[in-house]
C-alpha positions in Angstrom: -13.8 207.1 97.3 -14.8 204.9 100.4 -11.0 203.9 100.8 -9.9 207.5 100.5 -12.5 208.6 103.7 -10.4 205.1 105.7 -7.0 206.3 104.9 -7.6 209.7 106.1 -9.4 208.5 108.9 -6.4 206.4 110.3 -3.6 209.1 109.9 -6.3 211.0 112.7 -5.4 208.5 115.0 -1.9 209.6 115.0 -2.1 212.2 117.2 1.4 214.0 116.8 0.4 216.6 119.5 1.4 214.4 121.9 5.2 215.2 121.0 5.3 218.3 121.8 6.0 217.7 125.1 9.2 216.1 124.4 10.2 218.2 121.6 10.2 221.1 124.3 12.8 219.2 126.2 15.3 219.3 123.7 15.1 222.7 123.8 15.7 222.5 127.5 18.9 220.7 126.7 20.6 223.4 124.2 19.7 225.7 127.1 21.6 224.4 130.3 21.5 221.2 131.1 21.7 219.5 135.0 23.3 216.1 134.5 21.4 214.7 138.0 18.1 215.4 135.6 19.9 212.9 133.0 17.9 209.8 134.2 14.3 211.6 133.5 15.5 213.0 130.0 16.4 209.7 128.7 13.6 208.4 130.3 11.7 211.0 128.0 13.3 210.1 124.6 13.1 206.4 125.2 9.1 207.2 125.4 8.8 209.9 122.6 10.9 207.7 120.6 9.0 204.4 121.4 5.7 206.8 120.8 6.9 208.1 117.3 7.9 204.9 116.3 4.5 203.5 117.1 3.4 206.4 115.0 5.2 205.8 111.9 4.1 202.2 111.7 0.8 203.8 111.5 1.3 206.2 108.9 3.3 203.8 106.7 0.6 201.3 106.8 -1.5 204.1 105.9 0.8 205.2 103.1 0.9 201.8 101.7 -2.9 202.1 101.4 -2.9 205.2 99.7 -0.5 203.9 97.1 -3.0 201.0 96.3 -5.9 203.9 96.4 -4.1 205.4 93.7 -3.7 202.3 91.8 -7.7 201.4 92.4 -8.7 205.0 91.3 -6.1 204.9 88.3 -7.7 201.6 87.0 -11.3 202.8 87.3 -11.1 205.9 85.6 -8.9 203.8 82.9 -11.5 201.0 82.6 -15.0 203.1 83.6 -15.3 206.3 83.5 -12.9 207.5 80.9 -15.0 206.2 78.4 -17.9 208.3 79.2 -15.9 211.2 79.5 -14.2 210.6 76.2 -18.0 210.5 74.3 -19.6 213.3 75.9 -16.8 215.4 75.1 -16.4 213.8 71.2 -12.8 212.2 71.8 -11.7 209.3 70.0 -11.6 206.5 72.6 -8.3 205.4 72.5 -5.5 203.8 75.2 -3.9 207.0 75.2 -6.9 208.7 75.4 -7.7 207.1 78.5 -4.8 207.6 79.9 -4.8 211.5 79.7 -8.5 210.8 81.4 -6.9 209.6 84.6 -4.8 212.7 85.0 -7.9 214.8 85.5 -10.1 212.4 87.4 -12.1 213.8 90.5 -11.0 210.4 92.3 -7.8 209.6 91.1 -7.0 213.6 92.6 -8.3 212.8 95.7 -5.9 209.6 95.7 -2.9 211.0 94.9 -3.3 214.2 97.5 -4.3 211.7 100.2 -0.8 210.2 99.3 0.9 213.3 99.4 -0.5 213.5 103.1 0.8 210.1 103.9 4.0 210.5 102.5 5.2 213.7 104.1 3.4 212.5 107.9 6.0 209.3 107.3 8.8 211.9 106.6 7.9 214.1 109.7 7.7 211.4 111.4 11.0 209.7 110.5 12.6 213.2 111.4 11.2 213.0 114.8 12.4 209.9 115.6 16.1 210.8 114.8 15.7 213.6 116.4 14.5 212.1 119.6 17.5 209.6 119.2 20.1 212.5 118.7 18.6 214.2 122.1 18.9 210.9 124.0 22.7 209.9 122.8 23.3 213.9 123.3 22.0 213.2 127.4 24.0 210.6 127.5 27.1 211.8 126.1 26.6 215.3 128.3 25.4 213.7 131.8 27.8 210.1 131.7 31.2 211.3 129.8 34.1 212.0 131.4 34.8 215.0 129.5 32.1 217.0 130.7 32.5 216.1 134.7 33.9 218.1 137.2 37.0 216.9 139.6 33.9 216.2 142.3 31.6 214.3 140.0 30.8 210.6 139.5 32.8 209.8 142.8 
């Protein structure tokens, strides 16, 4: 259970409030848009996306942990405590038996939603980051292309 309370405890460290700040541009951008403010905005996606990047490092390494937390918690209900559970409860202590046993194990529970947290903070995650990419090729396409320049710009 001690590696459950470590996996949890590094997904806190990713701190996805800081974000928000640059998810509110994008909003700005579907709103108006100054091309003279180009330079800040991709200034502001190359750091949200350098940011969430650092981010989903974080939570894959922590995601790869809770897979092996899984597999820990899986093998000790299979080896240790399925056999106790399988006496008191007057079960013929079988492989099969066993392996019903880890389905409703306290820890094994724990593992698996401590995945499930994992997994969909990588999938946010990987979201943001190609959305923070789309924002900054969007500033660059509005603010630098031809197409959208008056007669009197980029002289």
């Amino acid at each position: 259970m001690s590696d459950l309370v470590k996996i949890d405890h590094s997904l806190k460290t990713i701190d996805v409030t800081r974000l928000v700040q640059y998810t509110k541009k994008i909003h700005e951008i579907g709103q108006g848009f100054n091309p003279l403010l180009a330079p800040i905005f991709i200034r502001d996606f190359i750091i949200a996306y350098d940011i969430t990047n650092t981010f989903l490092a974080e939570a894959t390494k922590a995601d790869v942990r809770a897979d092996t937390a899984i597999k820990k918690a899986e093998a000790i209900a299979f080896l240790d405590r399925a056999g106790t559970y399988l006496k008191e409860n007057d079960l013929k202590d079988t492989a099969a038996a066993r392996e019903r046993y880890i389905h409703i194990d306290e820890d094994v529970i724990a593992a698996r939603e401590a995945k499930a947290k994992t997994t969909a903070i990588c999938k946010f995650l990987y979201n943001k980051l190609q959305e923070f990419r789309s924002a900054h090729d969007s500033v660059r396409k509005i603010a630098y292309s031809q197409q959208f320049q008056s007669d009197h710009e980029g002289m």
